[in-house]
N, C-alpha and C positions, 0 to 999 in steps of 0.2 A: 346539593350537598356533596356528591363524589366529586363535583370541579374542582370543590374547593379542596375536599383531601385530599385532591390529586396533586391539585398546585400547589399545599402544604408539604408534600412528599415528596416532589419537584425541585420545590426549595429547600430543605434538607439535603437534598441529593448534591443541588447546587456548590452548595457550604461545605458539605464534606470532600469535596472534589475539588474546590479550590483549596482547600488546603490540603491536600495531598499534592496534590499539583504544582503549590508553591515546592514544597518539600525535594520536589523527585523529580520536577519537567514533566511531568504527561499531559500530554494536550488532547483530553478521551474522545468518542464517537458515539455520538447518539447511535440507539439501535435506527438500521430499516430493514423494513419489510419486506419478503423476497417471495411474495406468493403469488405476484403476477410479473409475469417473463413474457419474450420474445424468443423462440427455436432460431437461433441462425446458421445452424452446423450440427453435426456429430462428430466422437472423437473416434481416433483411429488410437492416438497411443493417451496416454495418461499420466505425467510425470511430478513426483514430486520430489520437493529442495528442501532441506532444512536449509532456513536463513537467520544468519548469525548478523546482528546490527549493532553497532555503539551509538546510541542516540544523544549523546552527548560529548563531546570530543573532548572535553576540559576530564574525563575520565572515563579514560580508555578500558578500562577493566571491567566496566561496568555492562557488561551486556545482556542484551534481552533477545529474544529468539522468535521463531514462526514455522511454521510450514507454506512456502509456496506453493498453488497445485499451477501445470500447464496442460491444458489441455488441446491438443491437435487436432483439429478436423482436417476435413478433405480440403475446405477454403479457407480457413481462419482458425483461429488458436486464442485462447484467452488465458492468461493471468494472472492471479489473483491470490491474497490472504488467505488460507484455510482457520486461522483464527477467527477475521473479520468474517464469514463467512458462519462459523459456528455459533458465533454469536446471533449474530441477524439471523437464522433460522430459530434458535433460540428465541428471539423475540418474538417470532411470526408466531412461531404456537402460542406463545403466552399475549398476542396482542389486546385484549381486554382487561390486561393487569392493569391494575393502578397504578403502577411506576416497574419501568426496565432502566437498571443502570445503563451507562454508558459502558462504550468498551477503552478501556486505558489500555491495550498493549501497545506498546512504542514500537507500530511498525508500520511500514506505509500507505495510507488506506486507497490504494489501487488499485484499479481494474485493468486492462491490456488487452485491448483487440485489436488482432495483427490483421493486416488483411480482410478491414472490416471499416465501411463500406469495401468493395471489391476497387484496391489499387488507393486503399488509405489505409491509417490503423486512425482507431480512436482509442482517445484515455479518458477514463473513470478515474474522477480523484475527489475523495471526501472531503469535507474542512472541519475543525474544531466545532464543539458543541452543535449547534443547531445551524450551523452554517450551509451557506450550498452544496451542493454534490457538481462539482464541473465536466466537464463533455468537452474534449477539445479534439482536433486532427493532429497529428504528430508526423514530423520526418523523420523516420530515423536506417538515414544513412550511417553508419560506424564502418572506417577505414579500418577493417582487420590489416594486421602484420602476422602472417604465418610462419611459426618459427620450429626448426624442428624436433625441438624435444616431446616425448611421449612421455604415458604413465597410465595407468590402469584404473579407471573408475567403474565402480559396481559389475565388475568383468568388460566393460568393455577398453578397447584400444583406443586411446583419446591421442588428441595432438595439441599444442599448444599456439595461442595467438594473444597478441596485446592490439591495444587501439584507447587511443583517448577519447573519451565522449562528453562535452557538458564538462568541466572542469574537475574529472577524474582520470587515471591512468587504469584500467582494466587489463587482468591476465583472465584468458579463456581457457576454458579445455573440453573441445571437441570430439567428437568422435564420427568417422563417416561408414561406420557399421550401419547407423541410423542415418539415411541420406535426406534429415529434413533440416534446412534450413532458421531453425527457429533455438530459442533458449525460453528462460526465466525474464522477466517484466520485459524491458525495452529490447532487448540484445535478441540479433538475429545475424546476417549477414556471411557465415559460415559456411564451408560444405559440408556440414553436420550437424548434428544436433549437440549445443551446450550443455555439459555436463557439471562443469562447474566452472564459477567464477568469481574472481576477487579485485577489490580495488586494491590501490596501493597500500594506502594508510591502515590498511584489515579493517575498516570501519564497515566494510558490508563482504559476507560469503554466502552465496549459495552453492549447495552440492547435491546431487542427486540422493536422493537416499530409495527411491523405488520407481519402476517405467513398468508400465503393462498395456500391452492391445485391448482395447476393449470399446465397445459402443456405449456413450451416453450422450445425451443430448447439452450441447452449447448453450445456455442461456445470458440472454439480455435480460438483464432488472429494467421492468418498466417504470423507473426513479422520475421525480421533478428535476430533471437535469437543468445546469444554467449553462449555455454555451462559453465559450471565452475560447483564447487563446493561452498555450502552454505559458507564454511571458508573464499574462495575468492573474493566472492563477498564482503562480509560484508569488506574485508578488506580495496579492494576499493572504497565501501563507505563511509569509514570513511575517509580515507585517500583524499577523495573529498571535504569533509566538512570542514578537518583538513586545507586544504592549495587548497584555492580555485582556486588561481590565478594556481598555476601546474597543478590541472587538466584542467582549461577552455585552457591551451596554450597545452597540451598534446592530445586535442579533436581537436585543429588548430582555436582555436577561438580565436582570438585576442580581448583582450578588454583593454579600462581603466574606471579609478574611477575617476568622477571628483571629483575634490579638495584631490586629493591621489597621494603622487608621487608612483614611481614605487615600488621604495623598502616597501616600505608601503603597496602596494598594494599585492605584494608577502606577505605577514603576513596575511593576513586576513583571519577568519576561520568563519563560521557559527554556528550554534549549530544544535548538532545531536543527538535525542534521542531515540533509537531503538529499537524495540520490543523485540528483544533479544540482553543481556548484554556476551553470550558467543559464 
């Protein structure tokens, strides 16, 4: 009897989500569970970003927000949504509910571990609805250009740098008060720690908005990760967003669009705008 009001509550959820979704683009995230970890680090500093994103480029006005945290250890550094993150703890407590929505913020569901295994980084990246959770190795070499204009972030003395990465143009602003090599999601390669940073198009900003020393333990989600390569992955995300209705029936979710007939419904795409364009 609870299966089935589960799956009846499932599918309600289902239906009202596609149609939000036709409406607005969001392509939400099932909750997970974050109650069994792996320790791979402690952090020395603690930094977080307000990040400003346009998740849809056909309107630029439209944006939706987040908090990045980074956290620094002695060997590795992680990451990650502080929304997506709120969420999923929120789930974990209530996991015996009968139904946990999804999370719809429009913002990237990553994870970032730099220097993790030792002399790689690995990436955590979610997919729509009930889709994999990917695991891939990344390179991420970015040719800084260091240029010398300065400017004052959260007191400290930053300096400025560009560099193309992945089919965007990024301006940096470092600071080597903090002599750590690291930033916000991919970006590192500095002699300082990134303080803020923007594409061209202003389609993505992060900015420091608080740093503090302090010890907490780094954790690894012990997730059903699928291996892939970065190529792959990207592929099937896009390819999610591109034709919604194939992947929700490819994951075994059945749904409809009220006021959609089918074929209709097979057409619908979301918008998708990515951190990286290669």
């Amino acid at each position: 009897m609870k299966t089935k009001f589960t799956n009846q509550i499932f599918f309600i959820f289902i239906v009202i989500f596609f149609q939000v979704s036709t409406l607005t683009g969001l392509m939400g995230n099932p909750p997970t569970f974050i109650d069994e970890y792996k320790i791979i680090d402690s952090t020395r500093f603690m930094v977080r970003y307000s990040f400003e994103i346009v998740p849809d480029t056909a309107k630029p006005d439209d944006i939706d927000s987040d908090i990045q945290i980074l956290e620094i250890g002695h060997q590795t550094s992680k990451s990650y949504s502080y929304g997506l993150y709120k969420h999923d703890s929120i789930a974990t407590a209530n996991k015996h509910a009968d139904a946990v929505p999804g999370f719809r913020g429009r913002v990237p569901p990553v994870e970032v571990f730099k220097n993790f295994p030792i002399g790689k980084n690995s990436i955590v990246h979610k997919s729509p609805l009930s889709g994999p959770i990917f695991l891939y190795e990344d390179e991420l070499d970015i040719q800084w250009q260091i240029l010398p204009e300065r400017k004052q972030i959260s007191g400290y003395s930053c300096q400025k740098a560009i560099a193309d990465f992945r089919g965007r143009t990024w301006e940096a602003w470092f600071t080597n008060e903090i002599p750590v090599s690291d930033g916000p999601w991919k970006f590192q390669g500095l002699p300082g720690l990134i303080l803020e940073v923007t594409d061209s198009q202003n389609h993505f900003r992060f900015i420091c908005v608080g740093l503090s020393r302090e010890k907490v333990p780094i954790k690894k989600w012990k997730w059903n990760y699928e291996k892939t390569t970065r190529e792959k992955a990207n592929e099937y995300l896009i390819r999610c967003h591109e034709r919604v209705y194939e992947c929700a029936q490819n994951l075994g979710v059945s749904i409809r669009i009220p006021g959609r007939t089918l074929e209709e419904a097979k057409k619908i795409s979301t918008p998708y705008n990515p951190l990286e364009l290669e």
